[in-house]
ZALUM-859515 format. One record per residue (C-alpha): residue number from 1; x, y, z. Coordinates in pm, 1 decimal. Example, Ala and Ser with C-alpha at 12.3 -4.5 7.8 and 13.67 -1.06 7.14 Angstrom:
# residues 2
+------+----------+----------+----------+
: nuro :        u :        v :        w :
+------+----------+----------+----------+
:    1 :   1230.0 :   -450.0 :    780.0 :
:    2 :   1367.0 :   -106.0 :    714.0 :
+------+----------+----------+----------+
//
This chain:
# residues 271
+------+----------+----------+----------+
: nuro :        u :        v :        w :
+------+----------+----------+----------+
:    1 :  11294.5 :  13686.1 :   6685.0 :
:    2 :  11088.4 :  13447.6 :   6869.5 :
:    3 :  10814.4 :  13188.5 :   6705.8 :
:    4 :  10466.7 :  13329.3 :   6735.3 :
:    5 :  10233.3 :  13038.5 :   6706.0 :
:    6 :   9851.4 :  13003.5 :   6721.4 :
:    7 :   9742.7 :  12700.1 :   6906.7 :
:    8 :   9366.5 :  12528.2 :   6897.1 :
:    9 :   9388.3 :  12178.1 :   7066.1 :
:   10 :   9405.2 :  12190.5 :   7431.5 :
:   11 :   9588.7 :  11854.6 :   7384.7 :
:   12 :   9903.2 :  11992.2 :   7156.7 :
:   13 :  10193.2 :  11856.8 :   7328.6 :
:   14 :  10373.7 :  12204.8 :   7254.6 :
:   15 :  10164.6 :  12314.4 :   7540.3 :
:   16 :  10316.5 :  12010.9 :   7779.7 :
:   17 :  10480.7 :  12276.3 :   8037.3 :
:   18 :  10127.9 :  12446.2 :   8120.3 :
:   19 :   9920.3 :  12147.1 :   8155.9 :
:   20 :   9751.7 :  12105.6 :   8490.2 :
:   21 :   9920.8 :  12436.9 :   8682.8 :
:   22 :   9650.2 :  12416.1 :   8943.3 :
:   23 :   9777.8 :  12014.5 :   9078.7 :
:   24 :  10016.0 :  12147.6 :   9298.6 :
:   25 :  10196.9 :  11772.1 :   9366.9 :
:   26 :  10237.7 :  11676.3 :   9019.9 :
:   27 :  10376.7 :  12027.6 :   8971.9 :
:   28 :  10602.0 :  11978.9 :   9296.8 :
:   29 :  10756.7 :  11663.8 :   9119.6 :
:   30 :  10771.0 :  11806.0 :   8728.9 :
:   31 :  10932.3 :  12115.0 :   8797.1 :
:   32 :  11211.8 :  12049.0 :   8961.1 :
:   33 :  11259.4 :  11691.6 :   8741.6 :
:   34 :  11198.3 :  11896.2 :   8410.3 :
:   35 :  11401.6 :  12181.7 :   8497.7 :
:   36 :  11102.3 :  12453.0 :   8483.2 :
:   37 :  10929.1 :  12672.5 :   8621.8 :
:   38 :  10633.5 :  12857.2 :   8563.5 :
:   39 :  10611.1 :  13314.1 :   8548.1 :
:   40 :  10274.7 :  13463.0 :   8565.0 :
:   41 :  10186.8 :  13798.1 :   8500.5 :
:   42 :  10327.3 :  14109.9 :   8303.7 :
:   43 :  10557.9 :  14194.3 :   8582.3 :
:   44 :  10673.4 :  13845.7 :   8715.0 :
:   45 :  10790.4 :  13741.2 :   8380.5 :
:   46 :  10980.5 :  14043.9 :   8279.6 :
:   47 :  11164.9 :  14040.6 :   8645.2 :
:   48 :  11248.8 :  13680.4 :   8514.9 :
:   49 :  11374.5 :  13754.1 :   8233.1 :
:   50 :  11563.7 :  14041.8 :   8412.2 :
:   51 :  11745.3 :  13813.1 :   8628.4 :
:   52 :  11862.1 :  13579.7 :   8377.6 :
:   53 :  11654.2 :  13311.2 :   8352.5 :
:   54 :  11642.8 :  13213.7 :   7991.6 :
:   55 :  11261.0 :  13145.8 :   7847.9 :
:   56 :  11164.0 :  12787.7 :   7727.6 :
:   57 :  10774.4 :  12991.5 :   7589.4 :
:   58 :  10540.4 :  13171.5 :   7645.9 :
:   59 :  10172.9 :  13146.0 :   7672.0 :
:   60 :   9954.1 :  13450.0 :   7549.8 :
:   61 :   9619.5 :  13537.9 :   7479.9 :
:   62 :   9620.5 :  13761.2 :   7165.9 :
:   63 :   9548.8 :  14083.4 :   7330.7 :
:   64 :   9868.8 :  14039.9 :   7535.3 :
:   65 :  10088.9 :  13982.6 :   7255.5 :
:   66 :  10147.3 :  14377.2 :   7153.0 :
:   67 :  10179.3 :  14437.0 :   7561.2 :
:   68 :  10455.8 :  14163.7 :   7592.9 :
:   69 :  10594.1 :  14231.0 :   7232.8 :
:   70 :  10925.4 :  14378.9 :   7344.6 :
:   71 :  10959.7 :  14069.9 :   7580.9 :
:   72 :  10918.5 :  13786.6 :   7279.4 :
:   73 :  11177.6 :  14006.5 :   7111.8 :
:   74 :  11397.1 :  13915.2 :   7399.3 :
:   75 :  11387.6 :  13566.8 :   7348.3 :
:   76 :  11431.2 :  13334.1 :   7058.3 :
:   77 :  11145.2 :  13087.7 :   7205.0 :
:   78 :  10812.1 :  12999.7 :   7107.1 :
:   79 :  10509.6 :  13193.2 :   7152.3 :
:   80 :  10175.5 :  13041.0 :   7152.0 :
:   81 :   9872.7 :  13242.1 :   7112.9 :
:   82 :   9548.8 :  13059.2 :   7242.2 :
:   83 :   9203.4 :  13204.5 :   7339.2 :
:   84 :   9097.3 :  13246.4 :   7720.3 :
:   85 :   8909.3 :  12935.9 :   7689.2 :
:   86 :   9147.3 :  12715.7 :   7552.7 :
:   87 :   9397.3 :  12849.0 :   7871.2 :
:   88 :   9163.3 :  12770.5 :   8109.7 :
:   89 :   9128.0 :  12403.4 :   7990.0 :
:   90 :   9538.4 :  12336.0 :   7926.6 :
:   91 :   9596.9 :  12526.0 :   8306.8 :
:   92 :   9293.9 :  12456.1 :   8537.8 :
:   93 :   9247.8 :  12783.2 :   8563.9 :
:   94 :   9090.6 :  13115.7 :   8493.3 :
:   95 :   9445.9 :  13292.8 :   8343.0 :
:   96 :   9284.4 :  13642.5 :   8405.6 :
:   97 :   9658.8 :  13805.2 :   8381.8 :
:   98 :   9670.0 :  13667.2 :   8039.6 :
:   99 :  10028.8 :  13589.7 :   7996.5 :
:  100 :  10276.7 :  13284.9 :   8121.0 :
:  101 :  10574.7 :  13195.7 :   8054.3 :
:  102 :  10792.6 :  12921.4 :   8099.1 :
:  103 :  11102.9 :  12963.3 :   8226.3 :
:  104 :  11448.2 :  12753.0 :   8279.2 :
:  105 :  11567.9 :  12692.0 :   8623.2 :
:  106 :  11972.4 :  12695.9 :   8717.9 :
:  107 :  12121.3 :  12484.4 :   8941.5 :
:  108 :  12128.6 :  12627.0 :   9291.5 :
:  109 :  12447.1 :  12773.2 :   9467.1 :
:  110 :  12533.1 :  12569.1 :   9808.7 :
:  111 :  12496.1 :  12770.3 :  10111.3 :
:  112 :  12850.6 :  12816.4 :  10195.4 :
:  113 :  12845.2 :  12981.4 :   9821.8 :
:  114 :  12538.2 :  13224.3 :   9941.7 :
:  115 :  12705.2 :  13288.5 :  10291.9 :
:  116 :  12980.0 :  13414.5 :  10126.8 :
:  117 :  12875.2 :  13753.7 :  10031.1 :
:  118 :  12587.3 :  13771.9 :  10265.9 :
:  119 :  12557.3 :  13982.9 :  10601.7 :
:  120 :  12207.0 :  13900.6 :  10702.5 :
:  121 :  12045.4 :  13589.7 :  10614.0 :
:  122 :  11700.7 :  13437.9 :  10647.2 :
:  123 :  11695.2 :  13040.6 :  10764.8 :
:  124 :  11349.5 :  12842.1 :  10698.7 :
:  125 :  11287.9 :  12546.2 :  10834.1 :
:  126 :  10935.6 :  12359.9 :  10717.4 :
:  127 :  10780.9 :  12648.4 :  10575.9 :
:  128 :  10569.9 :  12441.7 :  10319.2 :
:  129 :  10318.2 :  12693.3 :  10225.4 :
:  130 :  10406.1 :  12869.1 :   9901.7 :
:  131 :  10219.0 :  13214.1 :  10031.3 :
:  132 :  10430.8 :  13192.3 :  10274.4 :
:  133 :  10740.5 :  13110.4 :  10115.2 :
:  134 :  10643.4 :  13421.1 :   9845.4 :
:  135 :  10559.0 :  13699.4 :  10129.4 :
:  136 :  10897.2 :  13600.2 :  10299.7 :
:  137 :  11123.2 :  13679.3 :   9958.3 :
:  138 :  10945.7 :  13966.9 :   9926.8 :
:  139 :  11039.6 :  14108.9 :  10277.5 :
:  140 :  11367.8 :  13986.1 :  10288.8 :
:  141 :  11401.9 :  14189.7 :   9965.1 :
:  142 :  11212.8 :  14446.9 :  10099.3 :
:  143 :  11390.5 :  14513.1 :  10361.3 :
:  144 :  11742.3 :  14431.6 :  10299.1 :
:  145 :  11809.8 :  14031.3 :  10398.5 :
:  146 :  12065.3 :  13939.3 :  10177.1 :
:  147 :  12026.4 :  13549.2 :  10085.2 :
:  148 :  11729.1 :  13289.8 :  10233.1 :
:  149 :  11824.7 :  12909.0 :  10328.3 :
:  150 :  11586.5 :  12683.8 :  10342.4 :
:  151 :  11573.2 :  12335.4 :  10529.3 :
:  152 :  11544.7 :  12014.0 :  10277.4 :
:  153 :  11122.0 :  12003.7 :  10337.3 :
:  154 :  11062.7 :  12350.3 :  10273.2 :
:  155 :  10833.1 :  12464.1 :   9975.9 :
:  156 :  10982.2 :  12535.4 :   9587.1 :
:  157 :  11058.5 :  12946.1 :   9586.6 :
:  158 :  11000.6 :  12874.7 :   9225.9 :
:  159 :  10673.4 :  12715.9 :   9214.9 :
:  160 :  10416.8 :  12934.1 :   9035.1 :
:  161 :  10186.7 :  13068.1 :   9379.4 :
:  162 :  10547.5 :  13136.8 :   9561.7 :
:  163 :  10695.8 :  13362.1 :   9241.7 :
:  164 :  10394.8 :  13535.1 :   9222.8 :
:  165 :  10294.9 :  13623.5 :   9572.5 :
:  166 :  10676.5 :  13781.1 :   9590.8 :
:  167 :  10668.8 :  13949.2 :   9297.5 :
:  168 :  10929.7 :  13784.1 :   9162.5 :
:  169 :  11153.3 :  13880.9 :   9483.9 :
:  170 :  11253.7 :  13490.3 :   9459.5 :
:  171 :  11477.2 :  13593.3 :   9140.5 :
:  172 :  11636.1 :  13847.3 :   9348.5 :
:  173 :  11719.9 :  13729.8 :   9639.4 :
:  174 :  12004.9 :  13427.5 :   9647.2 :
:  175 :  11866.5 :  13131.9 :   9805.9 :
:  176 :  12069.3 :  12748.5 :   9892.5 :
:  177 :  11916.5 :  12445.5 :  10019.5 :
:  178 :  12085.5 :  12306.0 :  10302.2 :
:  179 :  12115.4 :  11942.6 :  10257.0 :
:  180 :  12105.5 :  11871.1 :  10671.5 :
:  181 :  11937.3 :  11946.1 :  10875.8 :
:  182 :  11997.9 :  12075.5 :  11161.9 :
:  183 :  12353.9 :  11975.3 :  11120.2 :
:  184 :  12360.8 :  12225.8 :  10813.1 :
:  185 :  12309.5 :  12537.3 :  11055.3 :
:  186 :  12714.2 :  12418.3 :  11179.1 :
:  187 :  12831.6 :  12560.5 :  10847.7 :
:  188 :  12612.6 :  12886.2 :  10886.5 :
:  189 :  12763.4 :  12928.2 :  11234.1 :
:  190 :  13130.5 :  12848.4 :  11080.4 :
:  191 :  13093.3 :  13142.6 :  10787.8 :
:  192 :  13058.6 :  13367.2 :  11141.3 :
:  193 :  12699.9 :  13403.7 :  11154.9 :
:  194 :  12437.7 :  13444.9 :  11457.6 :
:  195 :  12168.1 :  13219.2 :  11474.5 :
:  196 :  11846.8 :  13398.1 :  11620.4 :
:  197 :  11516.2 :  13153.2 :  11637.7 :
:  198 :  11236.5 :  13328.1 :  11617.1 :
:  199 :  10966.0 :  13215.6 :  11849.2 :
:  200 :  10714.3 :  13319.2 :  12082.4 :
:  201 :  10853.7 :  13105.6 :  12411.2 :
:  202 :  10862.6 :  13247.9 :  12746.8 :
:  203 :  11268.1 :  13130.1 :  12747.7 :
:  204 :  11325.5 :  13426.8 :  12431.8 :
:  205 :  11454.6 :  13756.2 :  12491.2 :
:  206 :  11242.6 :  14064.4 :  12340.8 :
:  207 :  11361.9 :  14121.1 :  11927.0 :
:  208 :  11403.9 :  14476.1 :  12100.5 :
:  209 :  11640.6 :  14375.0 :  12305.3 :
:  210 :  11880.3 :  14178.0 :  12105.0 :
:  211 :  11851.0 :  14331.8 :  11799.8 :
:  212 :  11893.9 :  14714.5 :  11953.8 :
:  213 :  12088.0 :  14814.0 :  11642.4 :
:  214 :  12125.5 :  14707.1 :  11274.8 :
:  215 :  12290.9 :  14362.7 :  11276.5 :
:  216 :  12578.7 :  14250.6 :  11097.9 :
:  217 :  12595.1 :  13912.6 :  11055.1 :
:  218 :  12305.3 :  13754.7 :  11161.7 :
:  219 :  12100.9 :  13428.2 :  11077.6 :
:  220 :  11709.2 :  13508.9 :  11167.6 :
:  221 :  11556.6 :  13115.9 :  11207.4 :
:  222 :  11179.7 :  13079.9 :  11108.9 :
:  223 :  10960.9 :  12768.9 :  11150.0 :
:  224 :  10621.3 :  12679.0 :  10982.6 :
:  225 :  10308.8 :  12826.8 :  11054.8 :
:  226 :  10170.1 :  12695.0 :  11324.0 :
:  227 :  10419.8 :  12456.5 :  11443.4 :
:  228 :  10715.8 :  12683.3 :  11464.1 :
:  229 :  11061.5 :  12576.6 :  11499.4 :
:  230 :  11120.7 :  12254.6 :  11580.3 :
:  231 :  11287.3 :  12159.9 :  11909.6 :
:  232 :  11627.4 :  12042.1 :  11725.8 :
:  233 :  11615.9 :  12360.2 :  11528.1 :
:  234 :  11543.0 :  12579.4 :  11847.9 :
:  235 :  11872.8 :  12348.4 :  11999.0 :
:  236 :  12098.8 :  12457.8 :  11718.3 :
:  237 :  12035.4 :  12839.3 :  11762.0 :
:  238 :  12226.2 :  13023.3 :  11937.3 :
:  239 :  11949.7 :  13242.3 :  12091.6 :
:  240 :  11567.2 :  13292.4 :  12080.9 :
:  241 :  11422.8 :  13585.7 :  12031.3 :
:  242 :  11015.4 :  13702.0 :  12022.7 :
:  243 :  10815.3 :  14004.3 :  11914.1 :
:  244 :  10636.8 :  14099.1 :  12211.3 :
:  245 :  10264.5 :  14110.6 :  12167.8 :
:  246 :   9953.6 :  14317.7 :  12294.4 :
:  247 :   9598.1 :  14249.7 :  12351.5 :
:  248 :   9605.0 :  13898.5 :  12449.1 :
:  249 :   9776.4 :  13780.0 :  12080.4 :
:  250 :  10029.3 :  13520.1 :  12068.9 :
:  251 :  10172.7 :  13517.4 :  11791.5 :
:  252 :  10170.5 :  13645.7 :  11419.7 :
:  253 :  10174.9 :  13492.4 :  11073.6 :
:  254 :  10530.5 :  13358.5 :  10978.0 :
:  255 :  10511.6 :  13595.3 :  10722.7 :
:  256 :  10380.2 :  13915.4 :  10919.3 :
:  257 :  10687.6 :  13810.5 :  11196.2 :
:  258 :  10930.7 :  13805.2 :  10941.6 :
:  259 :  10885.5 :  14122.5 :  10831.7 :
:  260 :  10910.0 :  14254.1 :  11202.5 :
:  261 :  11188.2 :  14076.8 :  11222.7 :
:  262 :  11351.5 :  14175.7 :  10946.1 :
:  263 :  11307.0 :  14534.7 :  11004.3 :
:  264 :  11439.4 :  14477.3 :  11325.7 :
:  265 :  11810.7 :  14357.2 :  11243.2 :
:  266 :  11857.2 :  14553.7 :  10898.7 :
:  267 :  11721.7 :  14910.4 :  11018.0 :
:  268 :  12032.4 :  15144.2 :  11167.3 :
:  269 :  11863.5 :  15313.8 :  11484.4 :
:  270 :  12079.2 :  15507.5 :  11715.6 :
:  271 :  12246.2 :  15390.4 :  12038.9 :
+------+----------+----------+----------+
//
């Protein structure tokens, strides 16, 4: 039975994990260092809990604590009530879900450990925005992508915007770092994958096209908003592909493509 424990001074070091959730680089560099990271929202932390992740505490205000009762029952770790207010001041922010929690991160698989099972597989390189990041898990989840590697700069899947804009789709989805990069994307082609780059050059063929049928197989490269793929990345692929666009548009949100694109190698149309 976990610890439920009222808490009045903003400044209790029990409340240490919480403390300025809003700053995203000192949260870049504690998380990872500390080994934490941070669930918020009914939903989010149950799905972590769900997927293993064991709970350091939880952070409540005391109308939540009935709601989330059979979840502190889960876990033999502290609970601390405070009021809205007192959230607010520990976070930066407005908590208007009402519950956090605090959860223990596990050391990440390699990517030949993730290619292993895998049959479609999302590559990221430079996708630092943590929307971004989230929406992507929660397509590739969505819609059947089966593990997500991400180049050495890319943004924490784990870091509080990212869980919570997929829905916690980051717990479900296996995800590797690969160490580098672009040399990395030799070990993805050696496990027998496909490397697609996704961009909106004249040189790539239609998505249509190359991905006429579901895809067995198959790495889908994405690049950062904006920039794209870079030129060594687009180099190391083994073909380009594009969405084909209408009404004068370019190109879509990184996010927005790789849903398309996604739907494109994983859905089983006819010959």
């Amino acid at each position: 039975m976990a610890r439920i424990i009222t808490v009045t001074d903003p400044g209790d070091p029990r409340l240490h994990d919480y403390t300025g959730l809003t700053d995203v680089e000192l949260r870049r560099r504690r998380e990872p260092a500390e080994g934490l990271f941070i669930a918020e929202g009914e939903k989010v932390v149950r799905r972590a809990g769900d997927a293993g992740y064991a709970m350091r505490s939880m952070l409540l205000s005391a109308k939540w604590v009935d709601v989330m009762s059979d979840v502190i029952d889960r876990f033999d770790a502290p609970v601390y009530v405070v009021d809205p207010a007192l959230a607010e001041e520990v976070t930066g922010y407005h908590v208007h879900r009402g519950a956090l929690a605090s959860m223990q991160r596990r050391p990440l698989p390699t990517a030949a450990d993730v290619l292993r099972t895998a049959r479609r597989v999302v590559v990221m390189e430079s996708v630092n925005d943590h929307t971004n990041i989230g929406a992507i898990f929660r397509s590739a989840a969505a819609l059947g992508m089966d593990a997500v590697l991400l180049s050495p700069d890319c943004a924490d899947p784990l870091y509080r915007r990212s869980v919570k804009v997929s829905m916690g789709a980051v717990f479900s989805v296996p995800y590797a770092r690969v160490d580098t990069w672009p040399r990395g994307l030799e070990t993805v082609r050696g496990a027998g994958f496909r490397l697609l780059a996704l961009t909106p050059g004249e040189k790539a063929r239609p998505l249509d096209d190359v991905a006429a049928h579901r895809m067995e197989r198959v790495a889908l490269m994405l690049g950062a908003e904006g920039s794209g793929l870079s030129s060594r990345a687009l180099a190391a692929a083994d073909e380009w592909v594009r969405i084909p666009m209408s009404h004068g548009v370019d190109s879509l949100n990184v996010g927005a493509a790789a849903a398309v694109a996604f739907y494109a190698v994983t859905s089983g149309r006819p010959r």
